[in-house]
Backbone as JSON, one array per atom type, in Angstrom:
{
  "sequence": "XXXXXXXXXXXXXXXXXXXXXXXXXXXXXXXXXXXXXXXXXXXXXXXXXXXXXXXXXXXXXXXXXXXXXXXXXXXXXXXXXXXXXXXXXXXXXXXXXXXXXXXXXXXXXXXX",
  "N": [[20.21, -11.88, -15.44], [18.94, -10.28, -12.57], [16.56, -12.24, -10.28], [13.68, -10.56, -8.77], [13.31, -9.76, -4.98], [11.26, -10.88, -2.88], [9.0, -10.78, -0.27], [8.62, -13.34, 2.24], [5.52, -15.28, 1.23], [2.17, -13.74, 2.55], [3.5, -12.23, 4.87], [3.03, -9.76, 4.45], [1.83, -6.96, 5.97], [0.03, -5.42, 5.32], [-2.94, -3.55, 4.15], [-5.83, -3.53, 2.05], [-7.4, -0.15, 1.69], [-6.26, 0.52, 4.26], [-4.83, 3.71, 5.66], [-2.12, 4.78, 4.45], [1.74, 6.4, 4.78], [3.66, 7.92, 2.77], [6.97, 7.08, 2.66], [9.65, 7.72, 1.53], [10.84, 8.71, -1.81], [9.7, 10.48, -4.49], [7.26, 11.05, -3.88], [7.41, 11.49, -1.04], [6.3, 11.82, 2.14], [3.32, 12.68, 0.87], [-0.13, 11.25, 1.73], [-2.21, 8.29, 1.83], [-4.86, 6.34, 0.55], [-4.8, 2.86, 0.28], [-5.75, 1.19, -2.52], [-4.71, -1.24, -3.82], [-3.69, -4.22, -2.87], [-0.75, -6.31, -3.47], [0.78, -8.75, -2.5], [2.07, -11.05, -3.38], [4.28, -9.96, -4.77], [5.12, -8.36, -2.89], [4.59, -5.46, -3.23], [2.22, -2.39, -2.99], [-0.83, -0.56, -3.59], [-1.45, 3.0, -4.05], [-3.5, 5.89, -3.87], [-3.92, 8.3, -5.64], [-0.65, 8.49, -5.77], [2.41, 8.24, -6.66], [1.85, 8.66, -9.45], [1.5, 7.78, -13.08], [1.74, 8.79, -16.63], [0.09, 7.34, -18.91], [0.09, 6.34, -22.27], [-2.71, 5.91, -24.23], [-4.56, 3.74, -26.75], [-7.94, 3.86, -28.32], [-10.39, 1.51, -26.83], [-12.21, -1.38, -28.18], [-15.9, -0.43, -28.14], [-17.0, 1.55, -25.61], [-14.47, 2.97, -24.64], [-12.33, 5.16, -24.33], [-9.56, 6.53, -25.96], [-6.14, 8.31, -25.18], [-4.38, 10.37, -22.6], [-3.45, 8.97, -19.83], [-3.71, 8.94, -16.38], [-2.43, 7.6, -14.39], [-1.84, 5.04, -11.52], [0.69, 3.59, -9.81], [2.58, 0.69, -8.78], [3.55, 0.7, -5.61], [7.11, -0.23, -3.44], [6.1, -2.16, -0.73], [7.5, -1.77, 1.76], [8.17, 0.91, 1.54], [6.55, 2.49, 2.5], [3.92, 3.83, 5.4], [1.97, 2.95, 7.84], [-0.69, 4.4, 8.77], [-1.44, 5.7, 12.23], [-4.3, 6.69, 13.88], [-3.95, 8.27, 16.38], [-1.36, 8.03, 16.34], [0.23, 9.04, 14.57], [2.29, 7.99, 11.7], [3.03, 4.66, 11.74], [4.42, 1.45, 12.67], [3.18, -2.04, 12.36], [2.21, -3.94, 14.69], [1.06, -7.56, 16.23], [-1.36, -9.25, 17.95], [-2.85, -11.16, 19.31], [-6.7, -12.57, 20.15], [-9.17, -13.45, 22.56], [-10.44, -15.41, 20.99], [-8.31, -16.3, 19.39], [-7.51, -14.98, 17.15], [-5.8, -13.31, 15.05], [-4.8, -9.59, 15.15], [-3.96, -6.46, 14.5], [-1.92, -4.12, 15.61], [-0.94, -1.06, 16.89], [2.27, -0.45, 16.88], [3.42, 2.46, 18.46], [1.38, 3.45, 20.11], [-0.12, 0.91, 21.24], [-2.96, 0.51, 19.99], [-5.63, -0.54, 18.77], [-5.8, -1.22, 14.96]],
  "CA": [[19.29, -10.93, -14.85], [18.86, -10.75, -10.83], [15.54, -12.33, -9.78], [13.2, -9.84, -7.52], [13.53, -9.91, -4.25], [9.82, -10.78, -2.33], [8.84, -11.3, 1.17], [7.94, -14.92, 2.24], [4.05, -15.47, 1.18], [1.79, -13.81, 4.16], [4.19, -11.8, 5.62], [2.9, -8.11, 4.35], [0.95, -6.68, 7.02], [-1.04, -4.0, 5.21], [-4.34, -4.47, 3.38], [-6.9, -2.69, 1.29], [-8.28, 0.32, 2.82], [-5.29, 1.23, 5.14], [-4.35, 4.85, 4.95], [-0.5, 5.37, 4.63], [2.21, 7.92, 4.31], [5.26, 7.18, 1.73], [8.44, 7.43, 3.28], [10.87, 7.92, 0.83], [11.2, 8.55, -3.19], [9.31, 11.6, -5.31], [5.86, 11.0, -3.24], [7.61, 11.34, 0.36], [5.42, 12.68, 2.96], [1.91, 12.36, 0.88], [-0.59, 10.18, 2.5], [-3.47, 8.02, 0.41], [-5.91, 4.82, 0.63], [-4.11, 1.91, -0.32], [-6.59, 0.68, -3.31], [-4.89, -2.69, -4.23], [-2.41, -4.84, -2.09], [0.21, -7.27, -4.1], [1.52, -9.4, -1.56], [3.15, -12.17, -3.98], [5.08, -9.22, -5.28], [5.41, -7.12, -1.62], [3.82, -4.16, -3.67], [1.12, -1.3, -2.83], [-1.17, 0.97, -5.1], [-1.57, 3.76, -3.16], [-4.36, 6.25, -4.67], [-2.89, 9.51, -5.97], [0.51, 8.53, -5.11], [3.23, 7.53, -7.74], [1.3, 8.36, -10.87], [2.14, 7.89, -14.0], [0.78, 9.04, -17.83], [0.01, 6.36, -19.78], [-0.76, 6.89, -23.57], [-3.9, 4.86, -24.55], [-5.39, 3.81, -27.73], [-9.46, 3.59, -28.23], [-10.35, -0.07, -27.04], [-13.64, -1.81, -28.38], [-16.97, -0.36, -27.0], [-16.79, 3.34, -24.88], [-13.13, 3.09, -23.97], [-11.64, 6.37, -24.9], [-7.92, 6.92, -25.99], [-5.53, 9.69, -25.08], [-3.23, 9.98, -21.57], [-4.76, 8.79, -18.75], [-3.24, 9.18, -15.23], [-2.68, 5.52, -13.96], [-1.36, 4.71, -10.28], [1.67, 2.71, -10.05], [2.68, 0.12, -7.68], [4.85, 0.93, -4.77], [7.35, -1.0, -2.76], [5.42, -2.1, 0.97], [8.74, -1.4, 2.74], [8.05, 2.41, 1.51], [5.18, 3.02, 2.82], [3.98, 3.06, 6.55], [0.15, 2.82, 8.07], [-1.13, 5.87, 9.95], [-2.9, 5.24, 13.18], [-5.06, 8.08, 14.32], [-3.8, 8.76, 17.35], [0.08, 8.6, 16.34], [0.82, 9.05, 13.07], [2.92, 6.99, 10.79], [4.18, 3.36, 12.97], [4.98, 0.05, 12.41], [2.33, -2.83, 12.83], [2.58, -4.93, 15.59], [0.04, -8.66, 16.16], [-1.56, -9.89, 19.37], [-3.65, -12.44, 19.52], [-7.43, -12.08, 20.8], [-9.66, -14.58, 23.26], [-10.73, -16.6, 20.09], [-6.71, -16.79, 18.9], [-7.08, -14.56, 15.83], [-4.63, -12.45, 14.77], [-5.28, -8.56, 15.44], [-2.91, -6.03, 13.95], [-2.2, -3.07, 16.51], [0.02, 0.11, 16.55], [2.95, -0.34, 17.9], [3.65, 3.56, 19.54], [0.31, 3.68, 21.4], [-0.56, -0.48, 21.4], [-3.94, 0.5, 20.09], [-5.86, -1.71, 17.33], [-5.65, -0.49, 13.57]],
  "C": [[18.9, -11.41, -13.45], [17.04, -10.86, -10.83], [15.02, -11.27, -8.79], [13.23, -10.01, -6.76], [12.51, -9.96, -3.13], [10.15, -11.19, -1.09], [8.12, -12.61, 0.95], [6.63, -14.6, 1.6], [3.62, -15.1, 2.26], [2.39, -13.25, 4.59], [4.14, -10.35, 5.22], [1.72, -8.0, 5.3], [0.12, -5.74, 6.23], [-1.92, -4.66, 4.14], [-5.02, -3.03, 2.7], [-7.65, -1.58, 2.1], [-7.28, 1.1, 3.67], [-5.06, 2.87, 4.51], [-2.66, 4.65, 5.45], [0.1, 6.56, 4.24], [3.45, 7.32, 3.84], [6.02, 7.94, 2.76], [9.61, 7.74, 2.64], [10.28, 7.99, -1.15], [10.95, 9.88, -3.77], [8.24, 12.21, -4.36], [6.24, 11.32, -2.01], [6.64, 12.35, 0.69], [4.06, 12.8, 2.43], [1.17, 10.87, 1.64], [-1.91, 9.85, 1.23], [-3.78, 6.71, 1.6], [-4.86, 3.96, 0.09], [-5.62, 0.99, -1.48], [-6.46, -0.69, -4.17], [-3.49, -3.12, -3.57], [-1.61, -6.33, -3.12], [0.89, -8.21, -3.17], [2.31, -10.7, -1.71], [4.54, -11.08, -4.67], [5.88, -7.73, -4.08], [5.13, -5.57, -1.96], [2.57, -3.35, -3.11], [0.67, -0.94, -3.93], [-1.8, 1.48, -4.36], [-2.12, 4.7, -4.07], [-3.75, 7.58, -4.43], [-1.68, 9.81, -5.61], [1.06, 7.46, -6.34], [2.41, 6.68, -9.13], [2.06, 8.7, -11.78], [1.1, 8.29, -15.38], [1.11, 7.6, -18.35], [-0.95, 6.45, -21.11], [-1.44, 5.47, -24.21], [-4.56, 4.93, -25.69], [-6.83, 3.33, -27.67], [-9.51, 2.45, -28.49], [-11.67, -0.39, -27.45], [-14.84, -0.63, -27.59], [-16.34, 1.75, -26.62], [-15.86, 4.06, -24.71], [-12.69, 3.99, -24.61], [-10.18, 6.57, -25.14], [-7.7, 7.89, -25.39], [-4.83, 9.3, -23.77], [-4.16, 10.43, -20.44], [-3.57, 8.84, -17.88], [-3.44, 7.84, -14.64], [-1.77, 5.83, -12.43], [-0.62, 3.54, -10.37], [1.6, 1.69, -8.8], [4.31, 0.67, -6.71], [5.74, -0.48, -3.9], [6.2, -1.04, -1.32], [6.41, -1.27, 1.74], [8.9, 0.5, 2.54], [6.96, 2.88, 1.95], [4.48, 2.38, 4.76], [2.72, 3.54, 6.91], [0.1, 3.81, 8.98], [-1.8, 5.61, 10.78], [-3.52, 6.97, 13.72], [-4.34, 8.76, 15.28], [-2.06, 9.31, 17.05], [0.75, 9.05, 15.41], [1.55, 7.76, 12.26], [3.78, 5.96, 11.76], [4.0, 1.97, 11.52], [3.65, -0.73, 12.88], [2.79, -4.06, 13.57], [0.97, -6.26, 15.39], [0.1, -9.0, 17.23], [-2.72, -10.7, 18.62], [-5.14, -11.97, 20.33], [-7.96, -13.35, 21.5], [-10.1, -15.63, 22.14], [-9.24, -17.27, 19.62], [-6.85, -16.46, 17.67], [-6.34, -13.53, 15.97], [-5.01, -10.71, 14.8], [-4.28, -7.94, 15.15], [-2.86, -4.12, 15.04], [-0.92, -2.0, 16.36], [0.89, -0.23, 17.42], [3.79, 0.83, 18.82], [2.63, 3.06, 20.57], [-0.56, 2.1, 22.06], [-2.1, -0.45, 20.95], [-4.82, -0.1, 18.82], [-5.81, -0.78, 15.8], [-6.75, -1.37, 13.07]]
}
């Protein structure tokens, strides 16, 4: 069985919060929140984007059975960050006067 295939550690640019727009699969062309970032696994969970049913039995306590609507994880490499001004780019990194890292659009150069 072929091992997965991850990006180094550190090397996904997108974070919690970002809005993106899928680029390719069932979901192409919707846009969402990104609501949990995987970045040992180069994954997304992008909120109403590449759901799935999942049939649930009643757990301890309140938890209700039946088929719940769950959010999957996406590849990163499918999915690309929207900046206001340009739409769907690529993230570029400059550097600021302290020497932290700043993540900026690379159409219009303008911060994200």
């Amino acid at each position: 069985m072929a091992a997965r295939k991850t990006l180094a550690p550190g090397r996904m640019r997108l974070r919690k919060g970002d809005r993106v727009r899928v680029l390719s699969g069932k979901d192409r062309g919707k846009e969402g929140v990104i609501i949990r970032a995987l970045p040992s696994e180069g994954r997304v969970i992008v909120e109403h984007v590449n759901v799935a049913k999942r049939h649930t039995r009643p757990a301890r306590g309140t938890m209700q059975g039946g088929i719940i609507d769950k959010d999957m994880p996406l590849p990163a490499s499918k999915v690309a960050i929207v900046c206001p001004q340009d739409g769907p780019t690529r993230i570029g990194i400059r550097l600021d006067e302290q020497g932290r890292k700043i993540r900026v659009c690379r159409k219009c150069g303008g911060d994200l």
